[in-house]
N, C-alpha and C positions, 0 to 999 in steps of 0.2 A: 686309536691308541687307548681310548674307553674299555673300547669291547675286547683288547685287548690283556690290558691290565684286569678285565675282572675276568677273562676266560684264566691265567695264570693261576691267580687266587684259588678259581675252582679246581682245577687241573691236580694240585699242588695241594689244595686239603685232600683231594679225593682219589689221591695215588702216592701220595709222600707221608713217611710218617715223621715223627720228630725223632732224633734231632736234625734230620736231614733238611727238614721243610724249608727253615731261611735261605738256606743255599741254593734248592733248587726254584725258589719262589723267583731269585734271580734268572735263574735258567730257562723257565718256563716263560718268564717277563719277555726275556730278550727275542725270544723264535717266535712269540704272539706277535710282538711289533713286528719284525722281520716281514711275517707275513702278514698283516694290519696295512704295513706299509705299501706293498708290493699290491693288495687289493682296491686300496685308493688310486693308486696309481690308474688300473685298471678300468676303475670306476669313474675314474677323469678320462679315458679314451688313451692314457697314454701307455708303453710298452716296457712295463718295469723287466731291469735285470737282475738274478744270481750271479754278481762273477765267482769268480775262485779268488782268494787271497795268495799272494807271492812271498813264500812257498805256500804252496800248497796245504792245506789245511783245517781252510774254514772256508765261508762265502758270505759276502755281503750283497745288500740292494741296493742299485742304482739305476735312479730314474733322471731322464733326461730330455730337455724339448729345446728346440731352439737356440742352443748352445748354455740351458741354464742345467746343473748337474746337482742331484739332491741325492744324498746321505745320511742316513741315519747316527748319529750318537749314542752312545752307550747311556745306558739307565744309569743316572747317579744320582743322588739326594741335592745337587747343587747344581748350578747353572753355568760351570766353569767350562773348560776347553773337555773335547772325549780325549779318549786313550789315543796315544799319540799311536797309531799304525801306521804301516808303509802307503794303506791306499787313501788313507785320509790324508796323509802328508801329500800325496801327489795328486788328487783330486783339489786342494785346496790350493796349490801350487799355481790353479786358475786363477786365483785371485789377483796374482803379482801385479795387477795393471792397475789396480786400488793404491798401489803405496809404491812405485818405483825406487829404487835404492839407484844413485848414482854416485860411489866413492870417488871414484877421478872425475874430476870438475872440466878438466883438459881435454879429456875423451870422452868421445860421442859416443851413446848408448842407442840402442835401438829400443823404443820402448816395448815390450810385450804386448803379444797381441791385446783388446780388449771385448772380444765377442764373444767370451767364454764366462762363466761366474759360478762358483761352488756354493751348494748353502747346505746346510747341516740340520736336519730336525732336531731338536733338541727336546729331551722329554726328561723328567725329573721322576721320582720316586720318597714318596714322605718317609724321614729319615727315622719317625717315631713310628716304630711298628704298632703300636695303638692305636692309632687313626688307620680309620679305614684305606685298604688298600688296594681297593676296585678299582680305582681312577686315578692319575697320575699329578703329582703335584703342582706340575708347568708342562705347559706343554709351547713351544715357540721355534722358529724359525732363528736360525743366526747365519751371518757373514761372517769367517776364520779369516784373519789373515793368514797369508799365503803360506807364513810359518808355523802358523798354528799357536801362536803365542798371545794372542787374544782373538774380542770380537771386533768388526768394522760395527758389526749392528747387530742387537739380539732384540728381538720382539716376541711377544706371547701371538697365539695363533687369534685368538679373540683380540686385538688391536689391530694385527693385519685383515681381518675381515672386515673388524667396522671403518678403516682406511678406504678396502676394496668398495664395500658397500657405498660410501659417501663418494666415491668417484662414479662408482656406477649411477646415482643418485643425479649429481651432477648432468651427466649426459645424457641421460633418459630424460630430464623436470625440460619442458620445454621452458623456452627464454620468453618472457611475459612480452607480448607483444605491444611494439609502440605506436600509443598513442597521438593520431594525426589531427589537431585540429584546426580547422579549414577557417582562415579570414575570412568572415561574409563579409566585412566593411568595404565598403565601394566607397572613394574618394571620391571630393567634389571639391569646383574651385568657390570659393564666397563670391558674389557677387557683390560689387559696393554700389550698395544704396545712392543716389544721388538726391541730398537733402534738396526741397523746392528753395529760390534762397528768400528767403526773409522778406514778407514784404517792408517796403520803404515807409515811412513813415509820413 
């Protein structure tokens, strides 16, 4: 998202002139991450997508392992919900198994599956075009509810690593080995003395 945000920058001074530049500095932002995105993927062994958007029209990336599905959010100056689309709405629609809604109390629900989970990158843009704008202002990881109407959990990518790291930490540090030490004392029973008795007088 780094290398991202400053290929934009360049792209955008050095093909856009003004007054076009802020609009297209967004344009250029978003198809750098797009493909920012889709190379990390890569770069983790895993098999990023292009779908098509419904209708037809645009395309998004999603990456996917294990039943966990990752999506990009839209660049915005704030760390709120993206643009409500149809395939973030049903991409995130994985989550329902984080917050079960059960209105009839009477009637049995079948809970939704739970081996699926949507997370959203989440990447910000400094809302003061004066500050440099090579690099992104947040850059984090979030859980949507299923409706899109908040987060279950939004974390910056630098807390999620040093989390990862400190677990890694963990099972690598071997466990300090215990400590045996060995009784030498060897029991014995006392033996009683038997006083001579007294001579008589």
């Amino acid at each position: 998202m780094d290398t991202a945000f400053a290929e934009a920058v360049h792209l955008t001074g050095k093909y856009i002139a003004e007054p076009e530049r802020a609009s297209m500095l967004g344009q250029f932002r978003h198809a750098r991450c797009e493909a920012g995105f889709r190379s990390a993927a890569l770069s983790a062994g895993l098999s990023p997508q292009a779908l098509h958007t419904e209708p037809t029209g645009s395309r998004y990336s999603l990456i996917s392992n294990n039943g966990v599905y990752l999506i990009r959010g839209n660049v915005q100056t704030h760390c709120g919900l993206p643009r409500l689309t149809r395939f973030r709405r049903e991409l995130a629609n994985l989550n329902r198994w984080l917050n079960p809604l059960q209105i009839n109390w009477l009637q049995e629900v079948e809970p939704p599956p739970a081996d699926k989970l949507c997370g959203i990158i989440v990447v910000t843009a400094y809302r003061n075009r004066n500050i440099d704008q090579t690099g992104p202002a947040f850059l984090g990881l979030g859980i949507p509810y299923d409706d899109l109407s908040d987060w279950y959990i939004l974390k910056p990518i630098t807390a999620l690593l040093a989390e990862y790291h400190d677990m890694e930490t963990r099972q690598h540090t071997p466990k300090e080995a215990s400590i045996e030490v060995k009784d030498r004392a060897i029991p014995r029973l006392k033996t009683r003395q038997n006083k001579p008795p007294e001579a008589e007088e």
